[in-house]
matplotlib code that plots the C-alpha trace (Angstrom):
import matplotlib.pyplot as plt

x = [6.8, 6.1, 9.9, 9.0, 5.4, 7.5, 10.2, 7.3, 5.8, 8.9, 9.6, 5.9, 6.5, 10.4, 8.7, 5.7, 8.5, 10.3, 7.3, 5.0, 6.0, 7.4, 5.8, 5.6, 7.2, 6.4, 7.4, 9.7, 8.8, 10.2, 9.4, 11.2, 8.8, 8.0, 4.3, 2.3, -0.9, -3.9, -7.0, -6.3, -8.4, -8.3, -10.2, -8.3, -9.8, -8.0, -9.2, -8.3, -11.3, -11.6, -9.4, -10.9, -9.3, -7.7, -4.3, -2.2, -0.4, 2.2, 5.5, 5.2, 8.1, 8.7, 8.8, 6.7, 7.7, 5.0, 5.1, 2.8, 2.0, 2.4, -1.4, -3.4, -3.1, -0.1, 0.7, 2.4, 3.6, 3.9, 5.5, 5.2, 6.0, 5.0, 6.9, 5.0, 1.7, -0.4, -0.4, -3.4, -5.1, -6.9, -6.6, -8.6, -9.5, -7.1, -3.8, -1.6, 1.9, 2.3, 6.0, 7.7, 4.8, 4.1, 2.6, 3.6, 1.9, 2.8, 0.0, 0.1, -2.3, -3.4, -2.9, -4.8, -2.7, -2.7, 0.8, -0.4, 2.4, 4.1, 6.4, 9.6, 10.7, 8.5, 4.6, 2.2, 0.8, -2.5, -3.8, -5.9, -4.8, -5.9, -5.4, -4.7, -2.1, -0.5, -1.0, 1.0, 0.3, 3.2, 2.5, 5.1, 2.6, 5.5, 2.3, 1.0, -2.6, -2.9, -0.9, -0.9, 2.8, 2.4, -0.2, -1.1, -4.0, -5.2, -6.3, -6.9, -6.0, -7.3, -6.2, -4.7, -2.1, -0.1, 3.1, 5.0, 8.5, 11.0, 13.3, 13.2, 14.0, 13.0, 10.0, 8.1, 4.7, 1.9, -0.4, -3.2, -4.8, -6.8, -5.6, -7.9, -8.0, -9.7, -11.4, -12.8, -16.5, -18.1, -21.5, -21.1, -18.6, -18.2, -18.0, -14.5, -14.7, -13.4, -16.0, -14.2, -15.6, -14.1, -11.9, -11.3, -7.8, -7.8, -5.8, -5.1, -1.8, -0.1, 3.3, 5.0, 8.2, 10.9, 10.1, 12.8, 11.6, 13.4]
y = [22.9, 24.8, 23.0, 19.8, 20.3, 21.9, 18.7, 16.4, 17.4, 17.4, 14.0, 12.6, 14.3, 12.8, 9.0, 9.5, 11.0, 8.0, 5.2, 6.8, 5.4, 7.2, 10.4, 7.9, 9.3, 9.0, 6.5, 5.9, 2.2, 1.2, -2.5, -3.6, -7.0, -9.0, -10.4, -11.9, -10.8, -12.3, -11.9, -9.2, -8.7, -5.7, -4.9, -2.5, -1.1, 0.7, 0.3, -3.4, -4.2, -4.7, -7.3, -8.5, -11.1, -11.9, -12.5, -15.3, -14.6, -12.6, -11.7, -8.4, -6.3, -2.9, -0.9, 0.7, 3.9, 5.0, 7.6, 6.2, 9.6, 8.9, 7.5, 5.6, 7.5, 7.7, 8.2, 5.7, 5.9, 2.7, 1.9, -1.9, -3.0, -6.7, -7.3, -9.7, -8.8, -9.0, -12.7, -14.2, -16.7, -18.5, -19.2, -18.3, -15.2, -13.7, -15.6, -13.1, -12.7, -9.4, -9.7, -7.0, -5.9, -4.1, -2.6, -0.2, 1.8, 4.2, 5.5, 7.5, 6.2, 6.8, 4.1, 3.6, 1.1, 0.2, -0.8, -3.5, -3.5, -0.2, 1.7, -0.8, -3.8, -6.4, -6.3, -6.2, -3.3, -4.5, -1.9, -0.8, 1.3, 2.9, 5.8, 7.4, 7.5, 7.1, 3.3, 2.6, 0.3, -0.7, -3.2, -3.7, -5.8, -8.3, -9.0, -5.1, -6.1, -3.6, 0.5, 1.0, 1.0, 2.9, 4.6, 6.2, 5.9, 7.6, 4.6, 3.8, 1.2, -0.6, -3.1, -4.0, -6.3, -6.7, -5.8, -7.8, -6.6, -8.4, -5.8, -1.9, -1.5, -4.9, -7.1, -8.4, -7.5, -9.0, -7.1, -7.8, -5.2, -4.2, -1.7, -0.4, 2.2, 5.4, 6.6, 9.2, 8.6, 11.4, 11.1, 13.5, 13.2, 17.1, 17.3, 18.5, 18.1, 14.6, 12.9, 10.2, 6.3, 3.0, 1.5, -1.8, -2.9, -4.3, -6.8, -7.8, -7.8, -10.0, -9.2, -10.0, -8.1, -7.3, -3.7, -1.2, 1.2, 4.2]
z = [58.5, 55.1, 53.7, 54.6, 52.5, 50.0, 50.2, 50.8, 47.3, 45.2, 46.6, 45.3, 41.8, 41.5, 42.4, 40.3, 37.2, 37.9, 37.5, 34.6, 31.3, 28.9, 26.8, 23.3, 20.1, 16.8, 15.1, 11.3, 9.5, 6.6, 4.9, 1.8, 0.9, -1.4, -2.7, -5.4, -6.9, -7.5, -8.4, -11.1, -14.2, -17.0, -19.9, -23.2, -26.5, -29.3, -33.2, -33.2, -31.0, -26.8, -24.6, -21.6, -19.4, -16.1, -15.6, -14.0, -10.2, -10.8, -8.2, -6.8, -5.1, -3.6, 0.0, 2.1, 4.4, 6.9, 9.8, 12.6, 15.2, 18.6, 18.9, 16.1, 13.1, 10.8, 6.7, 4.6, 1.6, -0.6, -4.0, -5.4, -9.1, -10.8, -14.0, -16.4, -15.2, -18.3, -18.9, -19.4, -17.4, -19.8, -23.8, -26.7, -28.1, -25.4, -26.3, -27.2, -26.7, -24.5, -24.5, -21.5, -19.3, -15.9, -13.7, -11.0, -8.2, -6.3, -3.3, -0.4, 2.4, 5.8, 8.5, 11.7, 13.7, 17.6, 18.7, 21.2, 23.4, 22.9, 20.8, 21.8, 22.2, 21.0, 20.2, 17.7, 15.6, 13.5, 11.0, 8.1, 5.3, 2.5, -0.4, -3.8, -6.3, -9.4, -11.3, -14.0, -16.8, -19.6, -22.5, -25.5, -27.4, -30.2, -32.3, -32.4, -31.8, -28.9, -29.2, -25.3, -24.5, -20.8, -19.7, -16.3, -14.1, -10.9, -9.0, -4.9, -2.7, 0.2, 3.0, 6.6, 8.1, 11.1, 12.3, 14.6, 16.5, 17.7, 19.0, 19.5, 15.9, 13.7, 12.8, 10.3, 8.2, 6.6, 4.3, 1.7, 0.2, -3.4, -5.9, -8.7, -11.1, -12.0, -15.6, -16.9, -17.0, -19.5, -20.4, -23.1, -25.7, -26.4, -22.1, -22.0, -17.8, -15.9, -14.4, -11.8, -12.2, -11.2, -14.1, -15.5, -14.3, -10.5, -8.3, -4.7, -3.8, -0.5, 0.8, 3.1, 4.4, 7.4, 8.7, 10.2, 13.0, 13.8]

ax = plt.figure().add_subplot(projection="3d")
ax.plot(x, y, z, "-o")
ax.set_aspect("equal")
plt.show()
């Protein structure tokens, strides 16, 4: 009687093994895409006077590689780069020839994502993101009205898409989200300290992309 209890119960936990799903694992994505900004605006000053404008939509490039945690939660790091950013949008007293220009970020985020679905085959992951990192800014100005060459910025980022899978290990993404930089904000000029304050150059950014998962 006590071996057929002792049977009896291994039996249960062998069927009940058998029909729970799987323990899910943490999951690798990486996205090469492409984009376009929009909506991007930046304002310079040097001894020749201030530059304010807003610039025309620009292509966008670059890759994203995230680790989404087995739940909701996951880290991403993404790197994009627009040549020929700094063109302006509208004539005038801003018509200057910027010759080679860019800009490139480079931000580590955190992701909250629910894969609707699972963790393979297909389904759909929506998700918002958002962090800090590095923006860089570089401007060989042919008419030397401007000396800013490259400079770099702390700046932060902010946005949410949707992943969709096809398979176990491909599908496809679509993101929009806003980048804008950092300055240093001191009241005082002999304050030797940084004091953080929301700068002047800003965009959005849409991509779209084919994501890897492993």
């Amino acid at each position: 009687m006590y071996l057929r209890r002792i049977l009896g119960t291994g039996l249960l936990a062998l069927m009940l093994s058998a029909v729970a799903p799987a323990t899910a694992s943490a999951d690798w994505l990486f996205t090469p895409f492409i984009g376009m900004n929009f909506g991007g605006g930046a304002t310079f000053s040097d001894e020749f006077g201030d530059f304010d404008d807003e610039f025309e939509k620009r292509v966008d490039f670059g890759a994203t590689l995230a680790w989404m945690g087995a739940g909701v939660i996951g880290f991403e790091l993404d790197f994009g780069y627009s040549p020929n950013f700094f063109e302006p949008a509208t004539e005038g007293d801003a018509d200057f020839d910027f010759g080679d220009n860019n800009v490139t970020t480079l931000m580590g985020n955190l992701i909250i994502g629910i894969p609707i679905g699972g963790q393979t085959g297909g389904g759909i992951r929506p998700y918002v993101s958002g962090g800090v990192g590095l923006i860089r800014s570089s401007i060989d100005n042919v008419q030397d009205l401007f000396n800013i060459d490259s400079r770099n910025d702390w700046g932060f980022n902010a946005g949410g898409g949707v992943t969709g899978f096809f398979t176990d290990n491909i599908g496809i993404r679509g993101d929009v989200r806003y980048f804008r930089s950092f300055r240093d904000a001191k009241f005082d000029e002999n304050d030797d300290g940084f004091d953080i304050a929301i700068g002047a150059l800003h965009f959005w950014r849409g991509s779209a992309g084919v994501t890897f998962r492993f």
